[in-house]
Backbone as XML, in Angstrom:
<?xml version="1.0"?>
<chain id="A" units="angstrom">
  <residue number="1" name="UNK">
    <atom name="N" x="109.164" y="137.368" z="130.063"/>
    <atom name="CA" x="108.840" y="135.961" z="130.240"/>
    <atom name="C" x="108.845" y="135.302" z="128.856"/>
  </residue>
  <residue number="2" name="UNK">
    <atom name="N" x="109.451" y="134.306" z="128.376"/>
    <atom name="CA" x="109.727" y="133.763" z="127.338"/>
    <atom name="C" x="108.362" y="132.529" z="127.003"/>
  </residue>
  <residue number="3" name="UNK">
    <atom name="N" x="108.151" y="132.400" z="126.050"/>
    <atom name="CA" x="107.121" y="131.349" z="126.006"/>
    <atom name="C" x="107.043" y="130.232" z="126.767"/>
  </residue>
  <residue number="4" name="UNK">
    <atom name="N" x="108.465" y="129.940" z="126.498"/>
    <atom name="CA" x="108.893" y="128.399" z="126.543"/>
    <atom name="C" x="107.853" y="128.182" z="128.999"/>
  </residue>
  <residue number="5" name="UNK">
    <atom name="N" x="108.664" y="129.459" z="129.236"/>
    <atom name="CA" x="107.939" y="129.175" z="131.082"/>
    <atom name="C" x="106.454" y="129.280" z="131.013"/>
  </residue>
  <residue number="6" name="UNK">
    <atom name="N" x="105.556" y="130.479" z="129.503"/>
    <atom name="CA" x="104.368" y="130.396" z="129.432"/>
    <atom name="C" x="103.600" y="129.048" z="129.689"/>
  </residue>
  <residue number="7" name="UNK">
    <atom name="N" x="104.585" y="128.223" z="128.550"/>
    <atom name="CA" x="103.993" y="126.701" z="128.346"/>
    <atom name="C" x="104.690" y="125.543" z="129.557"/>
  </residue>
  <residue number="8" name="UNK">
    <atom name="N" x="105.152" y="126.355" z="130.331"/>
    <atom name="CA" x="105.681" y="125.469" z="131.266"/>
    <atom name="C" x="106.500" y="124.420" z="130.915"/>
  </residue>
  <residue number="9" name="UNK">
    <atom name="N" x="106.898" y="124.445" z="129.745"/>
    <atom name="CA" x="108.126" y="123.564" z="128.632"/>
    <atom name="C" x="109.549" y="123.795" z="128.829"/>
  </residue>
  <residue number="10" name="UNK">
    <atom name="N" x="110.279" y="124.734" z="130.028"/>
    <atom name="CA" x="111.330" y="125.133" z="130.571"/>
    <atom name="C" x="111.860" y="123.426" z="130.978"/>
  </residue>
  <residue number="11" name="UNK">
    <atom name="N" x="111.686" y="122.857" z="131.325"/>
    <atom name="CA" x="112.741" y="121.767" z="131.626"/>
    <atom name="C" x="112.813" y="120.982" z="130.349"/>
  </residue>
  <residue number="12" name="UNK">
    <atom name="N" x="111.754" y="120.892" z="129.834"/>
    <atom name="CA" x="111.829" y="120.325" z="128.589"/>
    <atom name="C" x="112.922" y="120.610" z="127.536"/>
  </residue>
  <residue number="13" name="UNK">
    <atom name="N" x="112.748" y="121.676" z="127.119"/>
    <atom name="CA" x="113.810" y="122.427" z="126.684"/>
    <atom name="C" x="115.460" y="122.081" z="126.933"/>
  </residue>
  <residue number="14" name="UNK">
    <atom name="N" x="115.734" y="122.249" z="127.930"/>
    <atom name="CA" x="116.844" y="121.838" z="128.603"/>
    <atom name="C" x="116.961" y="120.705" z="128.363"/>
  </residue>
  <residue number="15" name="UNK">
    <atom name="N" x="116.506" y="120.190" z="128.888"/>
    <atom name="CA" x="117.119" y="118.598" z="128.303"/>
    <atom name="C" x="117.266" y="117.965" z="126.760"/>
  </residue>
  <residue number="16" name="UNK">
    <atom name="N" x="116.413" y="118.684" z="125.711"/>
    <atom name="CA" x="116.704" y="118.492" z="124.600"/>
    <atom name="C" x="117.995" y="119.414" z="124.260"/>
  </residue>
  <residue number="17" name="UNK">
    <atom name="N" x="118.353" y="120.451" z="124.999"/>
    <atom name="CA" x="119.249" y="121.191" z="124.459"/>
    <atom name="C" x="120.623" y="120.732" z="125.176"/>
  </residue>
  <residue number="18" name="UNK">
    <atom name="N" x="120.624" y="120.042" z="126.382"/>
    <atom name="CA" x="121.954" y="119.063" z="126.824"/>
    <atom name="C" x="121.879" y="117.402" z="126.184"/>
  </residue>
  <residue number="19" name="UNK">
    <atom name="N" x="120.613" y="117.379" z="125.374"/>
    <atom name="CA" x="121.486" y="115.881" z="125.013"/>
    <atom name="C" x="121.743" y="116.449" z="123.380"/>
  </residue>
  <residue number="20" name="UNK">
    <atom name="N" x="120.996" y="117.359" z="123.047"/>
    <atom name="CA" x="121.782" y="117.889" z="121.889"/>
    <atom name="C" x="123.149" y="118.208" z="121.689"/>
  </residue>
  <residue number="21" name="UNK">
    <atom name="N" x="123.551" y="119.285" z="123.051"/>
    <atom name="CA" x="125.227" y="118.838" z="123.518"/>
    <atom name="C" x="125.963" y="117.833" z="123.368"/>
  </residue>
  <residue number="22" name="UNK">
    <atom name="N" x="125.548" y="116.632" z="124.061"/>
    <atom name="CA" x="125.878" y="115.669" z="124.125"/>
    <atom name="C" x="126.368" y="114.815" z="122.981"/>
  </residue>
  <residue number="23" name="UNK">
    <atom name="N" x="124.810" y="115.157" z="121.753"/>
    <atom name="CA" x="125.352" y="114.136" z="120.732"/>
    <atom name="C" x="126.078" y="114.974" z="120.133"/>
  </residue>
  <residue number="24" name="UNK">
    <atom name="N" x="126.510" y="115.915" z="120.018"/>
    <atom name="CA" x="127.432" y="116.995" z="119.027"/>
    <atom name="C" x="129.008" y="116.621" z="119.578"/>
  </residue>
  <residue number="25" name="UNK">
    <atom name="N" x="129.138" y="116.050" z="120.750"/>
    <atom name="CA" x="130.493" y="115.365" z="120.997"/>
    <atom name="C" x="130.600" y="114.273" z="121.384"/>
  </residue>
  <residue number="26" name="UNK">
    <atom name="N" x="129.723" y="112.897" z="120.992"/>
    <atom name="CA" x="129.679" y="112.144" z="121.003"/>
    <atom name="C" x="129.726" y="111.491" z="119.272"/>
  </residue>
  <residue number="27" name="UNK">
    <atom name="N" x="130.676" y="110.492" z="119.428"/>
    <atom name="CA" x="130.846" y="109.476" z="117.853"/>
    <atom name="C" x="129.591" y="109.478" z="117.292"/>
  </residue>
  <residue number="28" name="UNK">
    <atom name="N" x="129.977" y="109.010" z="115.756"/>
    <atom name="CA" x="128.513" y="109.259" z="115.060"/>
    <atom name="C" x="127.910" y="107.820" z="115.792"/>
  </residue>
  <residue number="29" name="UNK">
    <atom name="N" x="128.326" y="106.886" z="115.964"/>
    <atom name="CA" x="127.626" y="105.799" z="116.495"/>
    <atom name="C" x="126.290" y="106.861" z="117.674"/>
  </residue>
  <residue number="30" name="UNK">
    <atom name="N" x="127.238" y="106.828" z="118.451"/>
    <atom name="CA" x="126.118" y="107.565" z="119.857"/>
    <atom name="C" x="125.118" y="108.552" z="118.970"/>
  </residue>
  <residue number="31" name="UNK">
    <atom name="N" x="125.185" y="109.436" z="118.468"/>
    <atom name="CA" x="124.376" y="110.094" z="117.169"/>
    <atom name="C" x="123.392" y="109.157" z="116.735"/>
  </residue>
  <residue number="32" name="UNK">
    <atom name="N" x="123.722" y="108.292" z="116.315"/>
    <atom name="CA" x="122.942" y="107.464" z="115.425"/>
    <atom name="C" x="121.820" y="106.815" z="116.627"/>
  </residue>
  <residue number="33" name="UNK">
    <atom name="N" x="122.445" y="106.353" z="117.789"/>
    <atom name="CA" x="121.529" y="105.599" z="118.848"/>
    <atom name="C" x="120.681" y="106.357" z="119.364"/>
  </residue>
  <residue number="34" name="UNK">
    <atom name="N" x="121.308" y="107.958" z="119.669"/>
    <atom name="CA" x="120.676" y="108.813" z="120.124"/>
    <atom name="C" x="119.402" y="109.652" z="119.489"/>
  </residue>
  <residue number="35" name="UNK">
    <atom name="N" x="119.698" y="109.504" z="117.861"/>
    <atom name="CA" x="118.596" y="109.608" z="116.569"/>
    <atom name="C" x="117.599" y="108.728" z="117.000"/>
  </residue>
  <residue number="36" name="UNK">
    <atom name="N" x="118.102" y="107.246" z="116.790"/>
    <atom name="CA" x="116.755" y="106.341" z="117.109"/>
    <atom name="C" x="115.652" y="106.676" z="118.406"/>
  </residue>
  <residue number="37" name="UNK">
    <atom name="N" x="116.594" y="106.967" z="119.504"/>
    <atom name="CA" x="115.853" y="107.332" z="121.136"/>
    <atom name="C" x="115.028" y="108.307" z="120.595"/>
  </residue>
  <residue number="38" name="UNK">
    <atom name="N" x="115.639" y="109.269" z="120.156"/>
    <atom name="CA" x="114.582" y="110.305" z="119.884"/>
    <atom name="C" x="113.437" y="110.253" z="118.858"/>
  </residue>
  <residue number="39" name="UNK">
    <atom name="N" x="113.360" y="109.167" z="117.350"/>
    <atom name="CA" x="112.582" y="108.954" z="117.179"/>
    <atom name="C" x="111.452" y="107.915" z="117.919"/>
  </residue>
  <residue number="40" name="UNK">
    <atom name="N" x="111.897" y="106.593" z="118.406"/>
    <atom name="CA" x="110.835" y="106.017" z="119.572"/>
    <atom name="C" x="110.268" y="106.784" z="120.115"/>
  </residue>
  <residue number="41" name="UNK">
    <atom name="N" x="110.716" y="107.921" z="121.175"/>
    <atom name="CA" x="110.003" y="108.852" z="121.795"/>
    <atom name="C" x="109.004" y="109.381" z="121.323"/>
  </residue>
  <residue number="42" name="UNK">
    <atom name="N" x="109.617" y="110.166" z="120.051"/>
    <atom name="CA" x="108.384" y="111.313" z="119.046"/>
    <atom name="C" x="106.854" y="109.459" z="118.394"/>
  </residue>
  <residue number="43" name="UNK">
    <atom name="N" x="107.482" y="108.909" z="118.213"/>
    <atom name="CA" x="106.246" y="107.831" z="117.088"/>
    <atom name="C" x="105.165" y="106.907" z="118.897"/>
  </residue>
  <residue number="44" name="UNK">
    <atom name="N" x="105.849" y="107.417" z="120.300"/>
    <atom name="CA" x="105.268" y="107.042" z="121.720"/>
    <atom name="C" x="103.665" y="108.033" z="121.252"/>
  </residue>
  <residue number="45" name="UNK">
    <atom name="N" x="104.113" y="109.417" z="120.747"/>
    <atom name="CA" x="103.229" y="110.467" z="121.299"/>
    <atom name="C" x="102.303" y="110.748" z="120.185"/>
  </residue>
  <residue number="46" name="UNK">
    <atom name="N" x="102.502" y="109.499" z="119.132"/>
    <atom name="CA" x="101.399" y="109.825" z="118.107"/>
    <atom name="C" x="99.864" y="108.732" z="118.696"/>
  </residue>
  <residue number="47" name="UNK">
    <atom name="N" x="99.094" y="109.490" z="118.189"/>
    <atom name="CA" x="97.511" y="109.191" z="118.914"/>
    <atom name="C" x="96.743" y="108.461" z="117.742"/>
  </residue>
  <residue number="48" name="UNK">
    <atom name="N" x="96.174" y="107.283" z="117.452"/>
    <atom name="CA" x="95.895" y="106.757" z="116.191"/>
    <atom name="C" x="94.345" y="107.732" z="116.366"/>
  </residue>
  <residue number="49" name="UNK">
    <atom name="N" x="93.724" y="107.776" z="115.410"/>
    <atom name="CA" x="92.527" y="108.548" z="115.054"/>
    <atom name="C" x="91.502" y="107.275" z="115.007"/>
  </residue>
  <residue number="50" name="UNK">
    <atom name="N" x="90.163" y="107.643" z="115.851"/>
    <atom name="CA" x="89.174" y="106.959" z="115.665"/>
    <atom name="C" x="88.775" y="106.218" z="114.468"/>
  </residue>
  <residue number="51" name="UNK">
    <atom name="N" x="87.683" y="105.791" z="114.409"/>
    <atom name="CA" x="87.063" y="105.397" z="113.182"/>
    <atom name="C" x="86.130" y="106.729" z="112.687"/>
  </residue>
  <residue number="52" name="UNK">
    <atom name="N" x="85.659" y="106.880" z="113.475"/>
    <atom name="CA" x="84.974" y="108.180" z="113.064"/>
    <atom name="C" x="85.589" y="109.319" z="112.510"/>
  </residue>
  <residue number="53" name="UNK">
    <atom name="N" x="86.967" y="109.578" z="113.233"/>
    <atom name="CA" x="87.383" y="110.549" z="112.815"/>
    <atom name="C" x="88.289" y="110.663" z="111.863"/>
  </residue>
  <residue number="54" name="UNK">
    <atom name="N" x="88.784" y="109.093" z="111.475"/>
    <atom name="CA" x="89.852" y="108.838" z="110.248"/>
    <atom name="C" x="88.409" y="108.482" z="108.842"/>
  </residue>
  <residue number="55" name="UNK">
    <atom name="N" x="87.103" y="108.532" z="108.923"/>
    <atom name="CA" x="86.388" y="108.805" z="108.151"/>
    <atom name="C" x="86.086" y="110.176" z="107.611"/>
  </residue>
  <residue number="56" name="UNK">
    <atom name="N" x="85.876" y="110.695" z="108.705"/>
    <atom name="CA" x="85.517" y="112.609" z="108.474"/>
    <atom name="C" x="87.153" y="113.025" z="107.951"/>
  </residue>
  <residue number="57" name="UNK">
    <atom name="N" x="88.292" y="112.763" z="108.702"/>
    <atom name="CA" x="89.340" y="113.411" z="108.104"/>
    <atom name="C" x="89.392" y="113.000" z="106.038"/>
  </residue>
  <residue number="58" name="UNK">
    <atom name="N" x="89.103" y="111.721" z="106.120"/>
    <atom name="CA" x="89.096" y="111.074" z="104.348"/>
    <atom name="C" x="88.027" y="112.122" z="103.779"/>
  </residue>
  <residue number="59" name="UNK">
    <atom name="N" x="86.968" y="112.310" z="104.162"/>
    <atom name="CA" x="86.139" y="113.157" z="103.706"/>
    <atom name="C" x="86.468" y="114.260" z="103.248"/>
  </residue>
  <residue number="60" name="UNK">
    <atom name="N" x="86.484" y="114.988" z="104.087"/>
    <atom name="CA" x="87.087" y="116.386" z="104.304"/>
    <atom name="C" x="88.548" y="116.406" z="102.870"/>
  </residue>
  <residue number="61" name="UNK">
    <atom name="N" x="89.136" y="115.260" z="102.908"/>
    <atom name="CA" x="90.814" y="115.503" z="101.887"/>
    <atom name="C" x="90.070" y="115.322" z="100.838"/>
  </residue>
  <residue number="62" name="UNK">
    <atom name="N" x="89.100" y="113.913" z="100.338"/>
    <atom name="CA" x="88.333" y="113.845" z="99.113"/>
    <atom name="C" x="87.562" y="115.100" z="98.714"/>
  </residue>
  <residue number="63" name="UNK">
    <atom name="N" x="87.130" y="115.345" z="99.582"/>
    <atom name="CA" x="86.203" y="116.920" z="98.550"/>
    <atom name="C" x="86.971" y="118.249" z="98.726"/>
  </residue>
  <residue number="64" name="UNK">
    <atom name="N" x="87.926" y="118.049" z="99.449"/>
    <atom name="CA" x="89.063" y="119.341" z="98.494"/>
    <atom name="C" x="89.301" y="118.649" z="97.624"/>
  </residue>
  <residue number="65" name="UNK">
    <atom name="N" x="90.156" y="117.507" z="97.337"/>
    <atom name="CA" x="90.477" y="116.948" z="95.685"/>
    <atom name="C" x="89.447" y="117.455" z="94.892"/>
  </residue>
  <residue number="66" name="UNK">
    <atom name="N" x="88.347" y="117.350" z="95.205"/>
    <atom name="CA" x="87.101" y="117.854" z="94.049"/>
    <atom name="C" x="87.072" y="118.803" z="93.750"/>
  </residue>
  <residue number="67" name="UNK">
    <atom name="N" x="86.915" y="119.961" z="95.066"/>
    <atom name="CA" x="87.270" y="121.504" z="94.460"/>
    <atom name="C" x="88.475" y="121.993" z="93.719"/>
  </residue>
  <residue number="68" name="UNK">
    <atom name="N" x="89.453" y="120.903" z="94.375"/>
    <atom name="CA" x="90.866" y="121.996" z="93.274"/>
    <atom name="C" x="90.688" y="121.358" z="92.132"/>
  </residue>
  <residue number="69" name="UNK">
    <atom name="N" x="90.018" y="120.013" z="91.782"/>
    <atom name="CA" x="89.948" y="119.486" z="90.546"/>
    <atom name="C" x="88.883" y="120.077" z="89.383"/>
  </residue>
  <residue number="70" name="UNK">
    <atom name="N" x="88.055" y="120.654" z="89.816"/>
    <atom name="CA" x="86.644" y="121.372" z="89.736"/>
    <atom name="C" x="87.543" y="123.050" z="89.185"/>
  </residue>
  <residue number="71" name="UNK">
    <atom name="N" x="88.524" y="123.771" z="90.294"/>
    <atom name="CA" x="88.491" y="124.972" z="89.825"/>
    <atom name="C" x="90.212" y="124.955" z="89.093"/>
  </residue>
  <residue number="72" name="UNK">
    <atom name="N" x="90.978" y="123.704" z="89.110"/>
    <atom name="CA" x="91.943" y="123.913" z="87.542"/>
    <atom name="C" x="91.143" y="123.116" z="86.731"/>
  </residue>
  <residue number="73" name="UNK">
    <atom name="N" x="89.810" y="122.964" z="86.357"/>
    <atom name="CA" x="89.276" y="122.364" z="84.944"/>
    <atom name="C" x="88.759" y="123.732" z="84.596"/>
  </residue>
  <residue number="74" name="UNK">
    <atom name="N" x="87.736" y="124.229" z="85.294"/>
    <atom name="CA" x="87.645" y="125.437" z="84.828"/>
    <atom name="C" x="88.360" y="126.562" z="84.634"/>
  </residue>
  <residue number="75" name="UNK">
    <atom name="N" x="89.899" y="126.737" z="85.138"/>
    <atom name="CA" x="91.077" y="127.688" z="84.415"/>
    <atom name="C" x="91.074" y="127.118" z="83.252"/>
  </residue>
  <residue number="76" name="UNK">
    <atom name="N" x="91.587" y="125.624" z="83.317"/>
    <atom name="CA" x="91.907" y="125.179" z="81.910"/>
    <atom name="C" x="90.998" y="125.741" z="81.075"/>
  </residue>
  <residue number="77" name="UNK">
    <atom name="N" x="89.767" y="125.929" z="80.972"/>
    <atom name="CA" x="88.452" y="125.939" z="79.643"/>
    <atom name="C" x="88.256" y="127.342" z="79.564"/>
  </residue>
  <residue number="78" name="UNK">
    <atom name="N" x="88.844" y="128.303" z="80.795"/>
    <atom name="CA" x="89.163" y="129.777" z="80.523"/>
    <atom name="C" x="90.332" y="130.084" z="79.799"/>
  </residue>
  <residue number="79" name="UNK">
    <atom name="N" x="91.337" y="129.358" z="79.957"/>
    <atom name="CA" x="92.594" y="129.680" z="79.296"/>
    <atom name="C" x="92.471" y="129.396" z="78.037"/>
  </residue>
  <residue number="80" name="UNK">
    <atom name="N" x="91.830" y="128.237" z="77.399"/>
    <atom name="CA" x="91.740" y="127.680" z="76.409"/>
    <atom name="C" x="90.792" y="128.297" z="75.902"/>
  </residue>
  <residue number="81" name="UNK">
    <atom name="N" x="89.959" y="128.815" z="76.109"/>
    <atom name="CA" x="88.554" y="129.885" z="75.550"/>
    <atom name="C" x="89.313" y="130.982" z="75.247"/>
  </residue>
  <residue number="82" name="UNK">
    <atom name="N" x="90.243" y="131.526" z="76.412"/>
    <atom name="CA" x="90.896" y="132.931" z="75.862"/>
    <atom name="C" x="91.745" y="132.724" z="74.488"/>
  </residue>
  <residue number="83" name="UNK">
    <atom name="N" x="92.678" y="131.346" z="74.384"/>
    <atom name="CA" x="93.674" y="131.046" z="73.801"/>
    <atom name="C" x="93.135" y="131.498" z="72.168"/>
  </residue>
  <residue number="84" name="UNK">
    <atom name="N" x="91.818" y="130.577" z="71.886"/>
    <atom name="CA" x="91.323" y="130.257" z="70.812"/>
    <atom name="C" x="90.510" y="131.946" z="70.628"/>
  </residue>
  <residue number="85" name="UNK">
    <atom name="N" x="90.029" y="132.760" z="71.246"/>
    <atom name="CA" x="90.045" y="133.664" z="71.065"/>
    <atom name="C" x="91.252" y="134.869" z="70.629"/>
  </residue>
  <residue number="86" name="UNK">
    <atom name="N" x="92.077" y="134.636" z="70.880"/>
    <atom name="CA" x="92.733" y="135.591" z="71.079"/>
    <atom name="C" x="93.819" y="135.195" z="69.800"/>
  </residue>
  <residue number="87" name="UNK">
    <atom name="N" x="94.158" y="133.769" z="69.334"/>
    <atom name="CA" x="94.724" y="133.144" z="68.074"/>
    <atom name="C" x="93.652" y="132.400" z="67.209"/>
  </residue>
  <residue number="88" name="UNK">
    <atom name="N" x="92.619" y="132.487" z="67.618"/>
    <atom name="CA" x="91.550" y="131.988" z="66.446"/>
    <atom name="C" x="91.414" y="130.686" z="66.293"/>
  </residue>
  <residue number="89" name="UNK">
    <atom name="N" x="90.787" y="129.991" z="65.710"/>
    <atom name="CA" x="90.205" y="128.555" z="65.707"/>
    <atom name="C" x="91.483" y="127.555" z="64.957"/>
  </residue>
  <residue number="90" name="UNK">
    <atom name="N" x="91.821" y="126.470" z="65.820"/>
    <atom name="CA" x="92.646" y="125.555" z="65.382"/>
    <atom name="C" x="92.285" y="125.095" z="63.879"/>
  </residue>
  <residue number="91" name="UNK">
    <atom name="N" x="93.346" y="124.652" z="62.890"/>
    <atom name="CA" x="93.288" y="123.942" z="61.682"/>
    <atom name="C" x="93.015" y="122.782" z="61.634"/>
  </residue>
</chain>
């Protein structure tokens, strides 16, 4: 049993894979119209995020910025501690 019948996505499939046919012998025009259809479709199935949850998501990205900013300052002041150790004190 292949995933695709797991997820019950079997017709789905198919039809992306006959209009994929389709545009592969169809002019780049039809290509191009057939690009757009398929992006309208995909930007139908995006879900805008609450207020609440486009707050917690900002959250959540700001304080990783902090930690990776937090642990390359402290490589930097290890590298630079080793540096000056290891070639001795700048002139």
């Amino acid at each position: 049993m292949s995933s695709n019948e797991i997820d019950g996505n079997v017709g789905g499939d198919l039809v992306e894979r006959a209009k994929a046919d389709r545009a592969a012998k169809k002019s780049w025009i039809g290509r191009v119209v057939l690009f757009i259809q398929q992006v309208i479709s995909e930007l139908k199935k995006v879900v805008t995020p609450t207020r609440k949850e486009l707050i917690n998501y900002t959250l959540v990205v700001l304080g990783f910025v902090v930690v990776m900013m937090a642990l390359v300052w402290a490589l930097d002041q290890l590298f630079g501690w080793a540096t000056l150790f290891t070639f001795g004190t700048p002139l």
